[in-house]
N, C-alpha and C positions, 0 to 999 in steps of 0.2 A: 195432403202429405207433402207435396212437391213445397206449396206454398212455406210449409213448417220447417223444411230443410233448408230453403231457401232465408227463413226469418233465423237460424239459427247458424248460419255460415256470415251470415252479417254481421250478428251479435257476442260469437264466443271470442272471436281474435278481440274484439275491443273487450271482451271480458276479458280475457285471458292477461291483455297487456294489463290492464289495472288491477289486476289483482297482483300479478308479479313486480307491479312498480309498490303495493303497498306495503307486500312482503319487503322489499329491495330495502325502501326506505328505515323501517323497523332493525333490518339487520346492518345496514350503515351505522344508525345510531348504536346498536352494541358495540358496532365497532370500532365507534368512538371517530368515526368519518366524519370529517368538518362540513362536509356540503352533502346532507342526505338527499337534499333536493333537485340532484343530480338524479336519483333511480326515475322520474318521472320525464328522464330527458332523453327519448332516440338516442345511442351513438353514447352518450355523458354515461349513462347505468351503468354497463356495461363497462366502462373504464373504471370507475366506481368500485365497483364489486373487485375487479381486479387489481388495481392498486391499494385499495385499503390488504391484501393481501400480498401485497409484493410483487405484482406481474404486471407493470406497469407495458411491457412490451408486448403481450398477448390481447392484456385489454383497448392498447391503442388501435391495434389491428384489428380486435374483434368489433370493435366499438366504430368505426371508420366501414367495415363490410356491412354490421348493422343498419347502417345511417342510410347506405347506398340502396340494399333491399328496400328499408321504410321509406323512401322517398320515392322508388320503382315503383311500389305498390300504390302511387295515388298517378303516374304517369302512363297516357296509354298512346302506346306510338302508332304514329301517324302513317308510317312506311309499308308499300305497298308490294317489294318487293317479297316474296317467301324466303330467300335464302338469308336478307338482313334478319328478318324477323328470326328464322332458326339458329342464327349464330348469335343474338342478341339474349334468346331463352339460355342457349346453350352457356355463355357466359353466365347468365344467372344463377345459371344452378350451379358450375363450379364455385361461384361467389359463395353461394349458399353451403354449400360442402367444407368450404375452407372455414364460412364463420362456426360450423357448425364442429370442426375437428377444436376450433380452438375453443370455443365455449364448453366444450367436454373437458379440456386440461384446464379451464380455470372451475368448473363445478367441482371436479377431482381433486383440488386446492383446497377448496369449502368441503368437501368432505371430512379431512383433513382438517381445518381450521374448528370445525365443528365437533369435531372428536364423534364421527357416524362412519357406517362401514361403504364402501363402493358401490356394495347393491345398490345404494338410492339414485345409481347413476340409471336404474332402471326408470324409474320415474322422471327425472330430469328432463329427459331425450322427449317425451311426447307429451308431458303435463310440464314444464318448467317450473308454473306458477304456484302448482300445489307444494314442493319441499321449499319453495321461497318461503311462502306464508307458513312453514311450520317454522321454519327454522327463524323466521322477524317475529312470529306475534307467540311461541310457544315461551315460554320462561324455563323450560327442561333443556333448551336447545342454547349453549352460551357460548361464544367464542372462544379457542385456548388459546393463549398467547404461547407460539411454536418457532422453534427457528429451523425453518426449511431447509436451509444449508448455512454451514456453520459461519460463512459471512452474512448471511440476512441483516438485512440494515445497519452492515457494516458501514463506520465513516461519514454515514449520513447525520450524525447531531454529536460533534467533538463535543467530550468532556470540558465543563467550565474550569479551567486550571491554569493560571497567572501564567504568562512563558518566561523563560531564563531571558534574560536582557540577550542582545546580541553582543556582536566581538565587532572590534576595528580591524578592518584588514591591513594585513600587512606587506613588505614587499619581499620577504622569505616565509617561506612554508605556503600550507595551506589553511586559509580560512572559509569557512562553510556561515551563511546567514540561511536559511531553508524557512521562508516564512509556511509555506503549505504545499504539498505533492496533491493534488487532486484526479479523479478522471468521472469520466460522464459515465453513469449508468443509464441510456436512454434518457427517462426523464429528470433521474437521481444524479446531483452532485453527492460525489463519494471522495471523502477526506481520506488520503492513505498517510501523508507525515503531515506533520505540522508543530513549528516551532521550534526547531532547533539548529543553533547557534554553537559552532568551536572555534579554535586555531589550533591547530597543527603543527609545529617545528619540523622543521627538514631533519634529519638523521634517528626518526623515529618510528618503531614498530608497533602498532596499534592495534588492539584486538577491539572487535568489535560483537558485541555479544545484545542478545534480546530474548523475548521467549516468542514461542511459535504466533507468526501472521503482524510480528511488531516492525513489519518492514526494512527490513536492512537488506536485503537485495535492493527493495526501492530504494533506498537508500542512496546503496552506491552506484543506481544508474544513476540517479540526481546528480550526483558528484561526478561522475566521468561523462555528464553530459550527454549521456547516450537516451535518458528519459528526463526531460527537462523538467524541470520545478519552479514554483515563482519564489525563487532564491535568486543571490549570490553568491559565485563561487570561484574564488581566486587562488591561484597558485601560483607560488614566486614572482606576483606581483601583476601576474594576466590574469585576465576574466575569460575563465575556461567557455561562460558562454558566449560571449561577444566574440571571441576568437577563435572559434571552436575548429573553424578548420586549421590552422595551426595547432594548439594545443592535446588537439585529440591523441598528435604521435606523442606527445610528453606521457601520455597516461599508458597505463599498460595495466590491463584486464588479463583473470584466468579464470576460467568460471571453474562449475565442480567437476561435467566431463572433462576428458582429453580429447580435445580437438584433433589428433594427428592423423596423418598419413605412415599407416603402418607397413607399408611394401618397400619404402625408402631408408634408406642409412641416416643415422642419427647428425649427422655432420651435414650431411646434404638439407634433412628438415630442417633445421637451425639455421642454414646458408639460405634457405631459400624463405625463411623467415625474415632474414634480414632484409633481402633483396626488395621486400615487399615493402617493409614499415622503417626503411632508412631512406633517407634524399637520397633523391636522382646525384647529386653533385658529391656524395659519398664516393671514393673509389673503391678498386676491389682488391687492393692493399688494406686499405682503411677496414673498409667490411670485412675482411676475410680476419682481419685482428683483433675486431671485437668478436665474433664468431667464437675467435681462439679462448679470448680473454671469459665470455659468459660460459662457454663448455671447462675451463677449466674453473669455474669460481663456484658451478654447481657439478663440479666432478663426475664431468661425461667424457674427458677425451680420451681413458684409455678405452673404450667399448666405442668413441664414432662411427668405426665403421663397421658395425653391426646391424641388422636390422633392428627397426624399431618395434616391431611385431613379435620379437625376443629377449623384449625387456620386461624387468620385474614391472611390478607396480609402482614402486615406488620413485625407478629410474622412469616411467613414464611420465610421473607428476613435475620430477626434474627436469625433462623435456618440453612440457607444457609453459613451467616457468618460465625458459630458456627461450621459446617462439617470442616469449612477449618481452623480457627481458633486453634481448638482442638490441632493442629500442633504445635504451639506455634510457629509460622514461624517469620523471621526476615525481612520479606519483602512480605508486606499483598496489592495486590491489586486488587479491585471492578470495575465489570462493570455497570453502572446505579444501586445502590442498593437502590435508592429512586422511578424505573420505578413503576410510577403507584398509589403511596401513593399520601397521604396528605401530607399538610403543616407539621402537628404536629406529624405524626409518621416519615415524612422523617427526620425534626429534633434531634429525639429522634435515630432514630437509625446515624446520623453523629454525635448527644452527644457523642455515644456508642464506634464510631473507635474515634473521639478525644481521648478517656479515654483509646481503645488500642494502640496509638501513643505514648499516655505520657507514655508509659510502655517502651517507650523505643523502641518500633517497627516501620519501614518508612511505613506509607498508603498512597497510590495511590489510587485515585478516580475518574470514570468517571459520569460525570454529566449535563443532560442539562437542570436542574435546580439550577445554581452555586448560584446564589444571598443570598436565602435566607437560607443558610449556612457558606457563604462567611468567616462570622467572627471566624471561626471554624478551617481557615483552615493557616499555615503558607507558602504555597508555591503557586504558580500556576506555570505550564507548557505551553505553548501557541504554537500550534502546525499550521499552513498554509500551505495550499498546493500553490505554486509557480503556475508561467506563463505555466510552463510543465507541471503539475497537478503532482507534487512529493510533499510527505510530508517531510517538511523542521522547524527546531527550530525559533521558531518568538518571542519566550521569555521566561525567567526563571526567576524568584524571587518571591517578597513577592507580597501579594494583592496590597497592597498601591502603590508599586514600578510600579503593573503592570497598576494603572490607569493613574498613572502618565507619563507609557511611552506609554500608547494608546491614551491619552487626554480623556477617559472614564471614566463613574462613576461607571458604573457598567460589572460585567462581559460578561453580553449578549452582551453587546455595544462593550467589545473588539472580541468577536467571531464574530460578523460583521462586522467588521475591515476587518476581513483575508477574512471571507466568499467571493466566487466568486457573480460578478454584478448580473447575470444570478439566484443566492438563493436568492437574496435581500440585498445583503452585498456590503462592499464598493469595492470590490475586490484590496484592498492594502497589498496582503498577501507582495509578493514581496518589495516593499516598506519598509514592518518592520521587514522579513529575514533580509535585507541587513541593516538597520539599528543597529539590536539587535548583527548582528556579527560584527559592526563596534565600537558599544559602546565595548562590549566583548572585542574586539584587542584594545583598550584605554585602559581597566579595569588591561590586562594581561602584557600594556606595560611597560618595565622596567622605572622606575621614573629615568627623564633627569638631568641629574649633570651640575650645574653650573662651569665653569670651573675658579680656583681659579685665580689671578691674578699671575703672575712668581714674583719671592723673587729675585731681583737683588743680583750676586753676590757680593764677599768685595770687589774684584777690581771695577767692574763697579761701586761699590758706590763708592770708592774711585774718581773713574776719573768723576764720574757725576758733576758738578757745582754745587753749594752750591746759597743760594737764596745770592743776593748782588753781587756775585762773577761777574766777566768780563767774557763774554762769552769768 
């Protein structure tokens, strides 16, 4: 008996491993895994399995404690101490616990991916190899293509779609070239923009519109520098990244909350706004008169000395402007600064940046109430996230320009446009990328010359025949 338990503690691990590596391998190829020949590799399976699934970070980890155990298991230490030896087990088995919590969240994935209920997690945990082998060699058992979260392989294989030519920069306004926004997912490059090119004029108010996840928050960090892009981006003739410490005070950011200090006088937060984001070599003449001049341009000076903790909402948001404002920046942009108003104070404060535009300052606006300010504004951006779900240029110019190249009346209706099927949108983002950079390469092409007719020499006139003449 001893003998048969002892023939059978030898034999089930290496069964057990080959049988889970044939199952492994069977279910790679469903799953259309380029290297199935990975399941037969310590440490490689195990990543395998989990990145063909999207958990590139679970399976590296699980796949690295795996390797560690299999290679444990053929080394027998030498160490004569007991207490190395107990703290060395000890390590092992937390090893083991940790491979053992994550290989549960990636079978819990395949559960899932397999379209079977969690019970099989019963099985899993002490037979591995048995729901392997059913789920590689059964033909009942089929992968579903699932998006886990609604980015799943977001970014990772950008839409094939021509890009808009770029712009020449200039030495007024702002010009944006944005070849691609990327960030690392562990082992995933993930594309968030890519390909888009405008210029800007100084004394203009720009709305900026997309449908949901088309990147325009990213966007506008790219552009204020605050999340760097492999672009260029010049304003009034500097290269906001090259000189970023300079240029950062020209820009002025409001995001969607209000940042304030609510136990303070409205006159004091604004003062002490200045104090912050004006040169040292400003005086407090100077400061205290631009202070005067932004409270009374967004009409806070009769309420200054009120607390700010007693303001509507809407004087809050005019507060918010005013911190950033104070700056006298050459490049002002909002994120929703109408979240949450009304009709008539959302208006009143987009009166407010038209009147800081006409100063000669470029405002950026995010808003997903365009309509009823529409008439306010001389730009829109029009922002689509592609088939890959990258945010990509789907348009630039005036309002007018842009109902005409959406067939739309109004703005909601072009954000619908791009919007994915799945938000309730037409999902033609792609369609009007590839459109808007084809009108673009029309726009930037060099105008075709007629080619004049050739001026016959004096000889050849000479020998040409004259009308009447005898051939």
């Amino acid at each position: 008996m001893t003998v048969t338990f002892n023939l059978f503690d030898s034999i089930y691990p290496l069964l057990s491993w080959l049988l889970f590596s044939l199952g492994l391998w069977k279910l790679l190829i469903k799953m259309k895994w380029k290297r199935p020949w990975m399941a037969c590799i310590p440490g490689l399976r195990t990543f395998a399995l989990a990145s063909a699934m999207d958990m590139d970070r679970e399976g590296v980890i699980c796949g690295v404690l795996e390797l560690i155990l299999f290679v444990d298991s053929f080394l027998q230490p030498a160490v004569a101490d007991s207490r190395i030896v107990a703290a060395y087990s000890i390590l092992l088995l937390v090893l083991a616990a940790i491979m053992i919590i994550y290989e549960i969240r990636i079978f819990i994935r395949l559960t899932t991916v397999m379209g079977v209920r969690k019970v099989w997690i019963l099985l899993w945990i002490p037979f591995s190899w048995f729901p392997m082998m059913i789920f590689g060699f059964s033909p009942k058992f089929q992968p579903k293509s699932i998006n886990f979260t609604e980015d799943w392989q977001a970014g990772t294989s950008p839409a094939e779609i021509s890009a808009a030519s770029g712009v020449a920069a200039t030495t007024s306004g702002l010009t944006v070239n944005l070849q691609e926004r990327t960030a690392r997912d562990f082992l995933k490059k993930r594309y968030l923009l890519k390909d888009i090119s405008l210029s800007i004029p100084n004394g203009s108010l720009v709305l900026l519109l997309g449908g949901s996840g088309s990147g325009k928050t990213t966007f506008v960090n790219a552009i204020i520098g605050y999340e760097k892009a492999k672009a260029t981006v010049i304003l009034n003739g500097h290269d906001v990244y090259r000189e970023y410490d300079r240029m950062k005070y020209r820009i002025g950011f409001v995001p969607q909350q209000n940042l304030i200090r609510m136990s303070d006088t409205v006159e004091r937060t604004v003062g002490d706004s200045a104090k912050l984001r004006l040169p040292k070599n400003v005086s407090n003449k100077d400061r205290r008169t631009r202070v005067e001049e932004v409270m009374d341009l967004l009409g806070l000076t009769a309420g200054k000395e009120g607390l700010v903790a007693k303001k509507s909402g809407g004087q809050l948001r005019r507060i918010s402007i005013a911190q950033e404002l104070v700056s006298d920046p050459e490049l002002f942009i909002l994120d929703e600064p109408d979240s949450g108003l009304d009709g008539v104070i959302a208006r009143e404060i987009f009166t407010k940046l038209r009147g800081i535009a006409d100063e000669g300052k470029i405002v950026i606006v995010i808003t997903h109430t365009p309509d009823r300010v529409i008439d306010l504004f001389d730009k829109v951006i029009v922002l689509g996230r592609d088939s890959g779900r990258v945010g990509r240029l789907a348009f630039y110019g005036t309002p007018d320009e842009a109902r005409e190249f959406f067939g739309k009346d109004s703005m909601e209706g072009i954000v619908m446009c791009v919007n994915r099927q799945e938000e309730g949108g037409e999902g033609m983002a792609d369609y009007y990328i590839a459109k808007y950079a084809e009108l673009t390469a029309l726009k930037n092409a060099p105008p075709t010359q007629t080619p004049e007719p050739e001026t016959p020499s004096a000889a050849e006139s000479a020998e040409a025949p004259k009308e009447g003449d005898p051939a």
